[in-house]
DRENDREN-775413 format. One record per residue (C-alpha): residue in three letters; y negated, z, x negated. Coordinates in steps of 0.1 Angstrom, whole numbers, padded with zeros to 4 digits, always signed. Each point is the difference from the previous one (the first is absolute). Layout:
N
ALAYZX/...
//
This chain:
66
UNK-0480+0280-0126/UNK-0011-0034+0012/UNK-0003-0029-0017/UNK-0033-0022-0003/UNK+0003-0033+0018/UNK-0021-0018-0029/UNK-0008-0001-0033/UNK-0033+0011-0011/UNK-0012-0030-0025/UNK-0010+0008-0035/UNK-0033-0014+0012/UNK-0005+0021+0026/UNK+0009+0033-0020/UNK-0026-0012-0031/UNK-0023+0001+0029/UNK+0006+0030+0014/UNK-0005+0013-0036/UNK-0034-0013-0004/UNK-0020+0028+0003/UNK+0019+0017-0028/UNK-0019-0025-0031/UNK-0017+0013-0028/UNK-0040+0000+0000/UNK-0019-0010-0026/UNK-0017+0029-0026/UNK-0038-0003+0011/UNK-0022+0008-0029/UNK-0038+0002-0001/UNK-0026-0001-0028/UNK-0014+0031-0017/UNK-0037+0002+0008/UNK-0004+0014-0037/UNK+0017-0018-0022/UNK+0020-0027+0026/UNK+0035-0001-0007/UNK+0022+0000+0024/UNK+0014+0031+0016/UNK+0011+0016+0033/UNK-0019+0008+0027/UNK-0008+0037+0004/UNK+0010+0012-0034/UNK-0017+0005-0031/UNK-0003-0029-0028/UNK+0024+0006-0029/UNK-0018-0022-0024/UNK-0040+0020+0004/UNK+0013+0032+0021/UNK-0029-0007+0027/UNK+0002+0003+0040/UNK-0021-0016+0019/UNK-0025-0004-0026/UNK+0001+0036-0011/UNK+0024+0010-0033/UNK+0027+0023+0010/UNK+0023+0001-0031/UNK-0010-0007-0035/UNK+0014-0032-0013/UNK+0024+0003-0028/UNK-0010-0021-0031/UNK+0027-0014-0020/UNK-0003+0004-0036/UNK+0000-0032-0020/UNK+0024-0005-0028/UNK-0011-0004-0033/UNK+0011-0032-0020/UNK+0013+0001-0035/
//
């Protein structure tokens, strides 16, 4: 096997690496209720998709003080 004449530079390899970053999470409002969610899925707060309700919400129960 041959040996390579130079050194690859750490620069040079975090370079050739840059493709491989991390993208950010890209979130859009709910056109119902507007909290934030992920494109092209239903909102788990309301249940709705594109303005239409696909899953009924689940209501949390409220505790009762003493």
């Amino acid at each position: 096997m041959s040996v390579s004449k130079k050194r690859k530079s750490s620069a040079k390899t975090k370079r050739g690496r840059s493709h491989q970053s991390l993208t950010k999470v890209k979130l859009i409002k709910c056109a119902k209720c507007g909290k934030a969610t992920l494109p092209h899925q239903v909102c788990s707060f309301c249940g709705s998709y594109k303005g239409k309700e696909i899953i009924k919400p689940k209501i949390k129960k409220k505790k009762e003080g003493k």
